[in-house]
PAFI-774384 format. One record per residue (C-alpha): residue in one letter; x, y, z; residue number from 0. Coordinates in steps of 0.1 Angstrom, whole numbers, m for minus. Layout:
<sites>
[site 'a',[X,Y,Z],NUM],
...
</sites>
This chain:
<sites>
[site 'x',[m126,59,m366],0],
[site 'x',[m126,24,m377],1],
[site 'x',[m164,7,m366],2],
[site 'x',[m145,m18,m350],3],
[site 'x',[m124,2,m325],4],
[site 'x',[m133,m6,m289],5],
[site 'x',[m145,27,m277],6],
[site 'x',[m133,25,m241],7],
[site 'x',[m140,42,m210],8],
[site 'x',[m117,72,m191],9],
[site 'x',[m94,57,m165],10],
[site 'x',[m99,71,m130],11],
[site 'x',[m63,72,m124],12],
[site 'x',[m55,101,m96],13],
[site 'x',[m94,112,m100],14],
[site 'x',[m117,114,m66],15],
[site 'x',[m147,135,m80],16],
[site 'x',[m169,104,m76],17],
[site 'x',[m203,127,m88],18],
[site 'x',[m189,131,m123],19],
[site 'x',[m173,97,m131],20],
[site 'x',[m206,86,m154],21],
[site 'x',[m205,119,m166],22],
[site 'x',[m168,116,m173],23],
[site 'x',[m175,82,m189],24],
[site 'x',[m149,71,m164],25],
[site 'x',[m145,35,m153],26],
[site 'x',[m148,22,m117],27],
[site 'x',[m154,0,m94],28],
[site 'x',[m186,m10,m76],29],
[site 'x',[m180,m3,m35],30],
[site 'x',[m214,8,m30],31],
[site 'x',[m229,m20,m9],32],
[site 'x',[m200,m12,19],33],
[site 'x',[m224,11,29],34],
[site 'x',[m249,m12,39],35],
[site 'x',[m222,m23,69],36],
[site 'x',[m220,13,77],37],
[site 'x',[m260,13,81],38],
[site 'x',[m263,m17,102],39],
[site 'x',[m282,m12,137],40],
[site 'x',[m250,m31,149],41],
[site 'x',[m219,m3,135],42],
[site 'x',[m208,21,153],43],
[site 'x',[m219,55,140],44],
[site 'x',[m181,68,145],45],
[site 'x',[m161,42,128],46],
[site 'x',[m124,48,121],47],
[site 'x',[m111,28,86],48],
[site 'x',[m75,30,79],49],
[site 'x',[m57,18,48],50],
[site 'x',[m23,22,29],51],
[site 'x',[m19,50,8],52],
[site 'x',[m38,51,m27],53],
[site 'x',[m60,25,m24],54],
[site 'x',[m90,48,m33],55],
[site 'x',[m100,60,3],56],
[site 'x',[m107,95,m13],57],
[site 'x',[m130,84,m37],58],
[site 'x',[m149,63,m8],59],
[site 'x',[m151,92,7],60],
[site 'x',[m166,112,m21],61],
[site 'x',[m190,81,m28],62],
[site 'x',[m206,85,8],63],
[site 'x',[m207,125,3],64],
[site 'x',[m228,117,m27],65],
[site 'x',[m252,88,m11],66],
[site 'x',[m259,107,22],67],
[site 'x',[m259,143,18],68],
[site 'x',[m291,164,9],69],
[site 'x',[m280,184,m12],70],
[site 'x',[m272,154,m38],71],
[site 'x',[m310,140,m36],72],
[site 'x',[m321,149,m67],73],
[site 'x',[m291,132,m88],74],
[site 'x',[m290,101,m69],75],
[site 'x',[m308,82,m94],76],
[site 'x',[m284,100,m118],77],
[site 'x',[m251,87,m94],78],
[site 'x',[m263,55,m81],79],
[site 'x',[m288,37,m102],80],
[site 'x',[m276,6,m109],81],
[site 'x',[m254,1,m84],82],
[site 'x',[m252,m30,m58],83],
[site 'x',[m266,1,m33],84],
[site 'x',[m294,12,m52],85],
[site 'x',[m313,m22,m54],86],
[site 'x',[m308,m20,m14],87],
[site 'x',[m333,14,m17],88],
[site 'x',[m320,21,18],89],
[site 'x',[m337,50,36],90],
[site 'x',[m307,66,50],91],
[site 'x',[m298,78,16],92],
[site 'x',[m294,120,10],93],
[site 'x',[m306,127,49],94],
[site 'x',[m282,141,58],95],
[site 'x',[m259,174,57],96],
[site 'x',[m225,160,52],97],
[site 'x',[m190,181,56],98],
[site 'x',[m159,166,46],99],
[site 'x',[m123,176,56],100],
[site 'x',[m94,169,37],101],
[site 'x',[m60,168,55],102],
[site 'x',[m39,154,31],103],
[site 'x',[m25,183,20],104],
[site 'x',[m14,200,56],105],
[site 'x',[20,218,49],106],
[site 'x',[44,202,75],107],
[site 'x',[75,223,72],108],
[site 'x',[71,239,105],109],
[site 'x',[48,243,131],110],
[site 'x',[31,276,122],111],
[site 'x',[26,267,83],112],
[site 'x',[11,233,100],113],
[site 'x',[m12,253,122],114],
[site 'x',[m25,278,96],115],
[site 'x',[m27,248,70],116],
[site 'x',[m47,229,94],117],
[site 'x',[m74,256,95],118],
[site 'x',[m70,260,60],119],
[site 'x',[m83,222,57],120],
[site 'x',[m109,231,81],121],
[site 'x',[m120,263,64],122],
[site 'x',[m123,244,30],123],
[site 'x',[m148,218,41],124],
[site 'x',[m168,243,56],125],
[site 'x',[m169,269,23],126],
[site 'x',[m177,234,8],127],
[site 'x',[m204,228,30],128],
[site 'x',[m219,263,24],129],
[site 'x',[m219,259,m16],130],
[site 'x',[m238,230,m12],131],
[site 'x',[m262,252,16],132],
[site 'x',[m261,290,2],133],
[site 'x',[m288,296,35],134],
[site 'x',[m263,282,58],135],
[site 'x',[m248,315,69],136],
[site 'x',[m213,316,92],137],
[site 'x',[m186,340,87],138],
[site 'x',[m150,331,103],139],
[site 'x',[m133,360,88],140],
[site 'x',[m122,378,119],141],
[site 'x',[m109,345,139],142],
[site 'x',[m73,335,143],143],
[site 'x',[m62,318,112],144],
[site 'x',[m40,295,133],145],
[site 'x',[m70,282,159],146],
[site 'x',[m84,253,136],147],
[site 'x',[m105,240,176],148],
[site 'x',[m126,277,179],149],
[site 'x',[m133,274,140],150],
[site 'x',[m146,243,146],151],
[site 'x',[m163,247,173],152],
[site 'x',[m185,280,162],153],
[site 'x',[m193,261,128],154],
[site 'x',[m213,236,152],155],
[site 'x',[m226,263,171],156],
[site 'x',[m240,276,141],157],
[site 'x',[m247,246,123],158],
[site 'x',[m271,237,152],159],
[site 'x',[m290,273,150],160],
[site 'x',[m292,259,117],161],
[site 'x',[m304,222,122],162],
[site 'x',[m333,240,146],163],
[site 'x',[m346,262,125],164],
[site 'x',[m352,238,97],165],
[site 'x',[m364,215,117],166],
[site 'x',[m402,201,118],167],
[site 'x',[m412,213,153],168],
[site 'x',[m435,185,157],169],
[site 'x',[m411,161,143],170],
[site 'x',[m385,171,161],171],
[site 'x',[m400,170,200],172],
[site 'x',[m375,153,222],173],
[site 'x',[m353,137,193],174],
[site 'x',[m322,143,183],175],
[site 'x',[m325,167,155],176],
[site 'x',[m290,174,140],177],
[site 'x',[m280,155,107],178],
[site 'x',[m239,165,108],179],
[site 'x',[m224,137,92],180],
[site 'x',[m191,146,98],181],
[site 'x',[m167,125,70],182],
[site 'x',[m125,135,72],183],
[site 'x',[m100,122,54],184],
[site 'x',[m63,109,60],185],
[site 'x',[m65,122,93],186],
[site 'x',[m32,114,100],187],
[site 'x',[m15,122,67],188],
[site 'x',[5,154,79],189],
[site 'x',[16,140,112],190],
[site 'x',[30,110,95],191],
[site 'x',[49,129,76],192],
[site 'x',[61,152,107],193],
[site 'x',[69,118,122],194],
[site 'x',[96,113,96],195],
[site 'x',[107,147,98],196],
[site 'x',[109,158,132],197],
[site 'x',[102,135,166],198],
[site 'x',[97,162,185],199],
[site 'x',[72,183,166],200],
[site 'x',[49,151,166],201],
[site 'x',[49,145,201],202],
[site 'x',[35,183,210],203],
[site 'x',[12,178,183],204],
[site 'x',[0,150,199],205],
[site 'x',[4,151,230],206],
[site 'x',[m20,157,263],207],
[site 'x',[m16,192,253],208],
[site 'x',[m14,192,215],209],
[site 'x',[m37,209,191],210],
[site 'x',[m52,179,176],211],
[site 'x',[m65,159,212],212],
[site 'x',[m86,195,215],213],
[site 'x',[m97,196,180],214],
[site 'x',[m113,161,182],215],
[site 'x',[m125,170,218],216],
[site 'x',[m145,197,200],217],
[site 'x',[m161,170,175],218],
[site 'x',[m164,150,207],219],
[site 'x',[m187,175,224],220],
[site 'x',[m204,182,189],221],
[site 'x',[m218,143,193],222],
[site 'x',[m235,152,225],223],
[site 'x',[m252,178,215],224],
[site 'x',[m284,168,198],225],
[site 'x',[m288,196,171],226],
[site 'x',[m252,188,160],227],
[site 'x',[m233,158,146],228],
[site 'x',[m248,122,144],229],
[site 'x',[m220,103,123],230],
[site 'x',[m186,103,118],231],
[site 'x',[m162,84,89],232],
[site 'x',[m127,87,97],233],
[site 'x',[m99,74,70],234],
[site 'x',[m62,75,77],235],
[site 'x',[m31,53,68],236],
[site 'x',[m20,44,108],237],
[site 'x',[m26,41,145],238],
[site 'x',[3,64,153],239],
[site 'x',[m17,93,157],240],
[site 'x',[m50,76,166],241],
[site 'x',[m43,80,201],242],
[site 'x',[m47,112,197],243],
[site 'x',[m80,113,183],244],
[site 'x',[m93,85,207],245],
[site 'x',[m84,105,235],246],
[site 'x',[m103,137,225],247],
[site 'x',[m125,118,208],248],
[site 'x',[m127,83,222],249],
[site 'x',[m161,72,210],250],
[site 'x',[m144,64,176],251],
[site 'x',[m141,28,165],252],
[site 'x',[m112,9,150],253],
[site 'x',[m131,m10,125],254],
[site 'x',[m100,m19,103],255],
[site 'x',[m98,m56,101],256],
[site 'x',[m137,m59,108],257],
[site 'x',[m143,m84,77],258],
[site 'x',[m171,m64,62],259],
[site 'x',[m143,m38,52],260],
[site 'x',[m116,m60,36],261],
[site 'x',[m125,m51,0],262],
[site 'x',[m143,m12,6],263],
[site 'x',[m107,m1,m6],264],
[site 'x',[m84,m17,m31],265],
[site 'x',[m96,m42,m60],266],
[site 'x',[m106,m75,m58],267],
[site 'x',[m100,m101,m90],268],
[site 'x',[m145,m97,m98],269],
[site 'x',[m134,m56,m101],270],
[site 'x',[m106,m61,m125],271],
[site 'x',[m122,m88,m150],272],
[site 'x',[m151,m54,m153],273],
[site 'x',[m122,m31,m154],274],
[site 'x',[m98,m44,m178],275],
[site 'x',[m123,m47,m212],276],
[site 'x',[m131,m9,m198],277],
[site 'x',[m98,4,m200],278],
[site 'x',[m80,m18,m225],279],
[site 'x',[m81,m33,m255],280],
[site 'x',[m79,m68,m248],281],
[site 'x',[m82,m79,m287],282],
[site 'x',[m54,m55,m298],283],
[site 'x',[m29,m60,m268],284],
[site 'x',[m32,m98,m276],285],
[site 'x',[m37,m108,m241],286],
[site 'x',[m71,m117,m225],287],
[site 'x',[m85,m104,m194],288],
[site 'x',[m72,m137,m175],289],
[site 'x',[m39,m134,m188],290],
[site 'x',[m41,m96,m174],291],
[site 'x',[m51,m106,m141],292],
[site 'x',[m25,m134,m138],293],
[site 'x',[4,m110,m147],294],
[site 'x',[m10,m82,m125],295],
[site 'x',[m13,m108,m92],296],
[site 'x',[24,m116,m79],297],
[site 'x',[33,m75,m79],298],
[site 'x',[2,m60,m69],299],
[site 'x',[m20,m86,m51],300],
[site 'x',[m22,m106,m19],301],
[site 'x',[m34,m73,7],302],
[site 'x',[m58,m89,33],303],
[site 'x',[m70,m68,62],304],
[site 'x',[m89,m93,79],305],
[site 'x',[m83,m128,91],306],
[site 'x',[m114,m134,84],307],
[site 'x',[m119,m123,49],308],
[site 'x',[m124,m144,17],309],
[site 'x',[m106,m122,m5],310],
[site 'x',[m73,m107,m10],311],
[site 'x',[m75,m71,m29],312],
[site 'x',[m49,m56,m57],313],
[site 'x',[m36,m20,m52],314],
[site 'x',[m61,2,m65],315],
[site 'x',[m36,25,m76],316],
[site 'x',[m9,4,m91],317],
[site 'x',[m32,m12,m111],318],
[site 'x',[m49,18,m128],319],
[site 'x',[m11,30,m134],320],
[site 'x',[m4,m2,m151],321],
[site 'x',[m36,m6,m165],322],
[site 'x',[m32,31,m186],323],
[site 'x',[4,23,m198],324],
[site 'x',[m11,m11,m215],325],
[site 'x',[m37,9,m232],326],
[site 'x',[m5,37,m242],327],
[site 'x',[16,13,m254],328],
[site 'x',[m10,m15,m266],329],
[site 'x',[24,m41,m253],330],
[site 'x',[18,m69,m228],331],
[site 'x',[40,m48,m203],332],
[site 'x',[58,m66,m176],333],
[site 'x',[37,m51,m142],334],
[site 'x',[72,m49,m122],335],
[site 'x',[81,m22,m142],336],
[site 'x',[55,0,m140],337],
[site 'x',[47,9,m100],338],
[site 'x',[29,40,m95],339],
[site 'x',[51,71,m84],340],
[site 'x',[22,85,m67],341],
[site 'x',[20,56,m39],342],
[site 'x',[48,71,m24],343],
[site 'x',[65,37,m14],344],
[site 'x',[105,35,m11],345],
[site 'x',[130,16,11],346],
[site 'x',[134,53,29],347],
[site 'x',[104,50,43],348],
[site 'x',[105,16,56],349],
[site 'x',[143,25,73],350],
[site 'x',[123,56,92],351],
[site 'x',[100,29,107],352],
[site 'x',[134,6,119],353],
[site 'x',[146,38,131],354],
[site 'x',[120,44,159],355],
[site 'x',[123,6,168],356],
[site 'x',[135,0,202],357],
[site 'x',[172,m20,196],358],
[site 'x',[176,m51,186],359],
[site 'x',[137,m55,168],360],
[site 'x',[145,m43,130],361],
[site 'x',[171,m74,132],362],
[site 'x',[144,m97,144],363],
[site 'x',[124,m89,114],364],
[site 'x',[151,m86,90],365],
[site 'x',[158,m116,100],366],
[site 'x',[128,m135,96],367],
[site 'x',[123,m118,58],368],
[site 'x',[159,m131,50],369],
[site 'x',[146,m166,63],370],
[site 'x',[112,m162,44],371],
[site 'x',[93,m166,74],372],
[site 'x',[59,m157,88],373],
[site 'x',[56,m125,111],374],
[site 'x',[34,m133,146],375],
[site 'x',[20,m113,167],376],
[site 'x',[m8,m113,197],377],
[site 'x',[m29,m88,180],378],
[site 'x',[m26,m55,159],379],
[site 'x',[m16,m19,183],380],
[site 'x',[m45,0,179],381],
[site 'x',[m33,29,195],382],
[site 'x',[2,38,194],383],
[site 'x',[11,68,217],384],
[site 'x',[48,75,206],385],
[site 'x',[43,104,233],386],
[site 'x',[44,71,264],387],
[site 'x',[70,54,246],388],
[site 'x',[92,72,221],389],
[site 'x',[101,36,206],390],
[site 'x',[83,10,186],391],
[site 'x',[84,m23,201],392],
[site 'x',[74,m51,185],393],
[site 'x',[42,m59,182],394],
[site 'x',[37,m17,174],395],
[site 'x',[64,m21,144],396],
[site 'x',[43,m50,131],397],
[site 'x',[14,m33,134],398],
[site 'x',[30,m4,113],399],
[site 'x',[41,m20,87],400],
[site 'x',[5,m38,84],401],
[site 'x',[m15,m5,81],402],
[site 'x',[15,12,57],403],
[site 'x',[7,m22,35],404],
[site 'x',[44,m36,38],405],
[site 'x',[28,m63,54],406],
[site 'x',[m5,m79,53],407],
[site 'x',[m22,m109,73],408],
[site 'x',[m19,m144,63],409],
[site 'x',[m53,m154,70],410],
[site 'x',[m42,m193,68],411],
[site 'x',[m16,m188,94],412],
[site 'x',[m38,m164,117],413],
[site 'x',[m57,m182,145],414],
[site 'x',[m70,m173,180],415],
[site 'x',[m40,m170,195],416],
[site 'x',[m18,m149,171],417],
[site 'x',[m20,m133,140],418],
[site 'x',[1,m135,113],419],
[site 'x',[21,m112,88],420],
[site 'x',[33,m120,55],421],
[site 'x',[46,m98,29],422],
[site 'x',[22,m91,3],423],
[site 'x',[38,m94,m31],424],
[site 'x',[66,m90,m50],425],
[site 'x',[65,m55,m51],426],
[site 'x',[66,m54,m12],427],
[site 'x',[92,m77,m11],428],
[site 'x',[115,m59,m32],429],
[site 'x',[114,m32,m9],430],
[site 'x',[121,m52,22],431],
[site 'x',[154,m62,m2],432],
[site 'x',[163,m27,m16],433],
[site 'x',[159,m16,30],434],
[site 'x',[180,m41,42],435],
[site 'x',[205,m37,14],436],
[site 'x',[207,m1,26],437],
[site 'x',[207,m10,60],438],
[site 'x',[234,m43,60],439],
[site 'x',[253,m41,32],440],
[site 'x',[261,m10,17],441],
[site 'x',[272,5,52],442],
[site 'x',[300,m24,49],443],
[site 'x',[336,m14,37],444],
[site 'x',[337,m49,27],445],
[site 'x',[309,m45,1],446],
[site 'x',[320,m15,m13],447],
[site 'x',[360,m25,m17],448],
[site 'x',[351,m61,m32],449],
[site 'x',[347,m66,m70],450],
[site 'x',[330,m95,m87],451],
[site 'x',[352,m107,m117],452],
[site 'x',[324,m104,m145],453],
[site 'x',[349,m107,m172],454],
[site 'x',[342,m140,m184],455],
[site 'x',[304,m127,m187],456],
[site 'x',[313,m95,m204],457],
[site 'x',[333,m117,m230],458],
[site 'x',[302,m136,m232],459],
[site 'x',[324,m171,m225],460],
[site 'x',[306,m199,m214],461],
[site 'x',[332,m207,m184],462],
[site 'x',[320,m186,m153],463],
[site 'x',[341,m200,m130],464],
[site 'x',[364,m170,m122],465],
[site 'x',[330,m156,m113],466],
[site 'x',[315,m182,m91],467],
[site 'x',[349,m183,m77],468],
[site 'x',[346,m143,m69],469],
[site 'x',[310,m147,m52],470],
[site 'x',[330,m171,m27],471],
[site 'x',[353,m148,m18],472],
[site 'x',[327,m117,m16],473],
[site 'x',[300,m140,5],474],
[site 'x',[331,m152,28],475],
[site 'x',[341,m120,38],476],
[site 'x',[311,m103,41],477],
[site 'x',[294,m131,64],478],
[site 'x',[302,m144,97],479],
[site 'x',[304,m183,100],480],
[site 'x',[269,m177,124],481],
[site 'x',[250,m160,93],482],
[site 'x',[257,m185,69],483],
[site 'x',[244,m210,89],484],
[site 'x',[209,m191,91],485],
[site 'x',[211,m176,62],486],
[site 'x',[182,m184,32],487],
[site 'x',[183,m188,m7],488],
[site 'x',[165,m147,m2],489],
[site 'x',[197,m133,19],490],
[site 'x',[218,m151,m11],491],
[site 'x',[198,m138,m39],492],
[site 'x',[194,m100,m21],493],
[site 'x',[234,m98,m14],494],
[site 'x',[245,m108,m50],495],
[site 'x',[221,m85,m67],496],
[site 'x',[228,m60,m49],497],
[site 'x',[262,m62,m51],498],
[site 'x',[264,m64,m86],499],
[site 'x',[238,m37,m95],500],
[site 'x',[264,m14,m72],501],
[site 'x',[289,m23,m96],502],
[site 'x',[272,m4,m127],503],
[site 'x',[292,m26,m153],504],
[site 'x',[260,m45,m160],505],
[site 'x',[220,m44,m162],506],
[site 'x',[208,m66,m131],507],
[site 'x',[176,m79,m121],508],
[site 'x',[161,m97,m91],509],
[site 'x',[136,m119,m92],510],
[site 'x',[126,m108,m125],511],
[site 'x',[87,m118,m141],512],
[site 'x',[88,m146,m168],513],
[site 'x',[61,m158,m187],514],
[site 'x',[69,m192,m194],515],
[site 'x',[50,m211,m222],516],
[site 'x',[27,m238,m208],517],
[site 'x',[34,m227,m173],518],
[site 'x',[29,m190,m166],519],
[site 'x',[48,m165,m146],520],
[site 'x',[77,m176,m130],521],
[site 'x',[107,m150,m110],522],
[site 'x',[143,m158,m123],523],
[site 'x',[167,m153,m91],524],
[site 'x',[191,m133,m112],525],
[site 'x',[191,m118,m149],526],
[site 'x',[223,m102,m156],527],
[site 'x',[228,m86,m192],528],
[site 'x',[260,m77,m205],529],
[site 'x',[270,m55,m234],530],
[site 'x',[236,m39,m237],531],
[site 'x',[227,m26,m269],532],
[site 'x',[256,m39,m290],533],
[site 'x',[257,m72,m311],534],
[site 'x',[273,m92,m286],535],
[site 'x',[244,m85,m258],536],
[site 'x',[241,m119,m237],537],
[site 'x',[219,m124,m210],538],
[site 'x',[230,m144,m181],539],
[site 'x',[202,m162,m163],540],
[site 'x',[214,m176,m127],541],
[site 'x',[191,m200,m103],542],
[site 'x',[205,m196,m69],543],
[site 'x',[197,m227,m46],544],
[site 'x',[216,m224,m14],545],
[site 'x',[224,m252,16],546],
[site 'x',[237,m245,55],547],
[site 'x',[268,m259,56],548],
[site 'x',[253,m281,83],549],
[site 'x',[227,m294,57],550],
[site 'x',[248,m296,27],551],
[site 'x',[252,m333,23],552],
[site 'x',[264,m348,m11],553],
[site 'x',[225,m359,m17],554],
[site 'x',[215,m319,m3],555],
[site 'x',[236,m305,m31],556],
[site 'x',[227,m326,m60],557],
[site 'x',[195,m329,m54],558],
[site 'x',[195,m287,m56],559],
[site 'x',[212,m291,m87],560],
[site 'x',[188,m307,m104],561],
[site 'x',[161,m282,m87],562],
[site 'x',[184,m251,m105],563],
[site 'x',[187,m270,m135],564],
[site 'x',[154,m278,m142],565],
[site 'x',[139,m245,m135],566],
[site 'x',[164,m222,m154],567],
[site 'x',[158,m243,m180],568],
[site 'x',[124,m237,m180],569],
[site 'x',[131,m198,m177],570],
[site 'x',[153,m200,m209],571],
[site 'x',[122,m203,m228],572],
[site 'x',[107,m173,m217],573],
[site 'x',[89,m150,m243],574],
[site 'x',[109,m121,m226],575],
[site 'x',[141,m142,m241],576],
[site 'x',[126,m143,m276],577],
[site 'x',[154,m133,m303],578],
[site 'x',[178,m130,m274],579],
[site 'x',[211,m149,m268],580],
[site 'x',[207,m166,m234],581],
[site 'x',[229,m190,m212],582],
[site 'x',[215,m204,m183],583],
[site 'x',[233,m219,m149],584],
[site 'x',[225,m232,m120],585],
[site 'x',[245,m222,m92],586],
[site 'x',[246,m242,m62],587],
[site 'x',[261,m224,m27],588],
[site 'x',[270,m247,8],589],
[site 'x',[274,m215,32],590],
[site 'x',[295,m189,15],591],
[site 'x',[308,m215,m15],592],
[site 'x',[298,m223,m47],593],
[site 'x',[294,m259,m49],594],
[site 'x',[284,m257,m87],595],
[site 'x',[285,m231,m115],596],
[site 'x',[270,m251,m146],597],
[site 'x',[256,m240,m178],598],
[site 'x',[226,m260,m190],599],
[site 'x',[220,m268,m224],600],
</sites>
């Protein structure tokens, strides 16, 4: 090995054993001192903390295993010296017997592989718990592998037996001696998913009378008994199935947007500038860690889960992806094109949420994303009981689409009375685009009959017209006179892509990353190349700008001409455009017409 070579750490991507990163010589980041808001006199001890998917609340979760359970008290120093925790030297550290439940994996393809996958989950925490305890002795061979509430409820039973008799008896005189610190994770995961599958199996689930309002009942009356549970930490992705648990258990907390728990998920900009020289080679990529972060912002940036907070946090996930194919491929890799399979995010998913909308509210918000506006509401649904109402309404779709991280809060905007929702980044917003596409335009038979004339582009001519001419015609017969007139530069740029990407003549992108010399990233409305891979490949880069017919004066329209034309310009000297033949237009619509279709030199 050359003396020279950076000797880098292991990337943590899709890793949750927290207790052998440092001996893994894997890289991560700092969350320790979250747990000094989860030891304040002031939290509750049964806090709920809910988060999009793969933003690292597994490892979290492993984290607090490690700092409060007994059994880990003699590596702690090992685990947790110098961390932000361990110069705390709090007391509550490894006091306390901890067992964790996993229910991420619950097998939801019908209700008796859900029940006996359930206790399953159970079962494994407690074999978990009795590694870590070999004296600890409870045997549930001989109960009902479908009845996940009496296996709970004997494991407290016995874990109390056990709590008294290794208890101090003089230590122990009317106090509370049970140290159950009771941690479970993605509680919701498998009903989710049985939310998109089948309505009806998720309300009797839970419902008054489903399984999982008497499971958390049991940890409920676990709570009151002194020789049993004193703390709960309860992660999920939603609301939609808190109401179950509150119900049963409805001590819990929502602590979500509490500011103190903005960043214990997800990465700020401090945790990727230690990150990146860990996982990549800066020097041999060409790129410093700056340049990194920059590119990484617009695609995977901008979640806030407090008004309140100073920070805005990265996608844990996407960025560890991302992050591994740099160091692969040592090429400055444009983030767009690298989004983490594992995060489970698709347009699908968002159309099962406007499904269970009550009618008329997905158009309200499609609405306001095609306008580029802000998303208000009074204040997030907490609990939402699909088993009262078997609709969304509003304010419980917004809420939805905040704790799935299609949305986030735009603390600027947010004030007393109303908070408000923004898409987070372009990653996001591209599948607001590729949802509504699905959901608008491709059920249309005009969509699918019309044709854009891209022959003048596939001859690589520099006269367009015939094609700006064929963009008219599409736009006026797929658009009433009533959208046009609220339509934005987004519902212009989303229809034309899409339209032409259905086509399958060309290579298409929307809103694609540019890194412009002397002034950063920029998005390019459209980036259509023709004749891919043969000598005569051209790329076609297209600023939309797009007036109301009501607005588009002679001033309007020339004045968003010279807006096109200076940006597209600018985009032309991209270093994604190096040894490339490029022509560049600005295209200017009034309503469904193009006013202007001009190349600029």
């Amino acid at each position: 090995m050359n003396k020279d070579t950076v000797k880098l750490l292991n990337n943590p991507y899709g890793q949750v054993n927290y207790e052998s990163f440092r001996a893994d010589r894997r890289a991560f980041a700092d969350k320790s001192i979250i747990i000094q808001s989860l030891d304040d006199e002031g939290m509750t001890p049964y806090p709920v903390l809910l988060r999009p998917r793969r933003f690292g609340k597994s490892t979290f979760i492993q984290m607090l295993k490690c700092f409060y359970d007994l059994s880990y008290k003699d590596r702690y120093d090992e685990i947790f010296s110098g961390m932000d925790i361990y110069k705390e030297n709090l007391p509550s550290h490894n006091t306390y017997h901890v067992i964790n439940f996993d229910f991420s994996k619950v097998n939801t393809q019908s209700s008796a592989a859900m029940l006996n996958s359930f206790f399953t989950a159970v079962a494994n925490g407690i074999d978990n718990f009795k590694r870590r305890y070999p004296d600890f002795i409870f045997n549930y061979q001989n109960l009902d592998q479908s009845d996940s509430v009496t296996l709970f409820n004997k494991f407290a039973s016995a874990y109390s037996d056990y709590a008294k008799a290794n208890s101090d008896p003089e230590n122990s005189k009317n106090k509370k001696i049970g140290r159950l610190y009771v941690m479970i994770d993605e509680y919701d995961n498998f009903a989710n998913q049985i939310l998109s599958q089948d309505l009806k199996l998720f309300l009797s689930i839970t419902g008054k009378t489903g399984f999982l309002k008497a499971f958390y009942a049991a940890m409920k009356a676990a709570t009151s008994d002194g020789d049993c549970i004193a703390k709960t930490f309860i992660t999920g992705v939603s609301s939609v199935s808190l109401d179950s648990l509150t119900s049963g258990f409805n001590i819990t907390i929502n602590v979500t947007s509490y500011k103190c728990f903005n960043e214990y998920t997800g990465f700020t900009e401090e945790d990727l500038a230690t990150l990146i020289p860990e996982l990549v080679d800066t020097e041999k990529l060409g790129a410093s860690v700056p340049e990194i972060i920059a590119r990484m912002k617009p695609v995977y940036d901008g979640y806030c889960f407090s008004q309140y907070a100073e920070h805005t946090v990265f996608n844990s996930s996407m960025c560890l992806y991302y992050l591994n194919a740099l160091r692969q491929s040592n090429s400055f890799l444009p983030p767009e094109k690298y989004l983490d399979p594992a995060s489970d995010h698709d347009g699908s998913k968002l159309k099962q949420l406007f499904d269970i909308a009550k009618a008329g509210i997905s158009d309200v918000i499609i609405a306001a994303y095609l306008e580029n506006d802000l998303f208000f509401l009074e204040k997030l649904s907490e609990n939402i009981n699909l088993n009262k109402e078997a609709e969304y309404n509003y304010d419980q779709l917004l809420s939805m689409l905040y704790y799935l991280g299609y949305l986030t809060i735009d603390k600027d905007a947010s004030d007393d009375s109303a908070l408000a929702l923004k898409i987070p980044n372009l990653f996001m917003s591209k599948l607001f685009a590729q949802c509504i596409a699905d959901l608008r335009l491709k059920t249309s038979r005009v969509f699918n009959d019309t044709i854009l004339d891209i022959s003048a582009l596939q001859t690589v001519n520099d006269d367009i017209s015939a094609f700006s001419a064929s963009c008219t015609e599409f736009l006026s017969s797929i658009f009433t006179n009533q959208v046009l007139t609220h339509m934005s530069e987004m519902a212009l740029n989303l229809t034309l892509f899409t339209k032409l990407d259905s086509m399958k003549v060309c290579f298409v992108e929307m809103q694609k990353s540019l890194r412009v010399p002397g002034d950063g990233e920029k998005f390019a409305d459209l980036v259509i190349t023709v004749n891919k891979g043969k000598k005569n490949e051209c790329v076609y880069l297209i600023e939309l700008k797009y007036a109301a017919k009501t607005e588009a004066s002679e001033s309007k329209i020339r004045s968003l001409l010279k807006e096109a034309s200076d940006q597209v310009l600018k985009y032309r000297s991209a270093l994604e455009f190096r040894n490339t033949q490029v022509k560049a237009y600005a295209m200017v619509f009034a309503g469904a017409k193009c006013m202007h279709c001009e190349l600029q030199q």
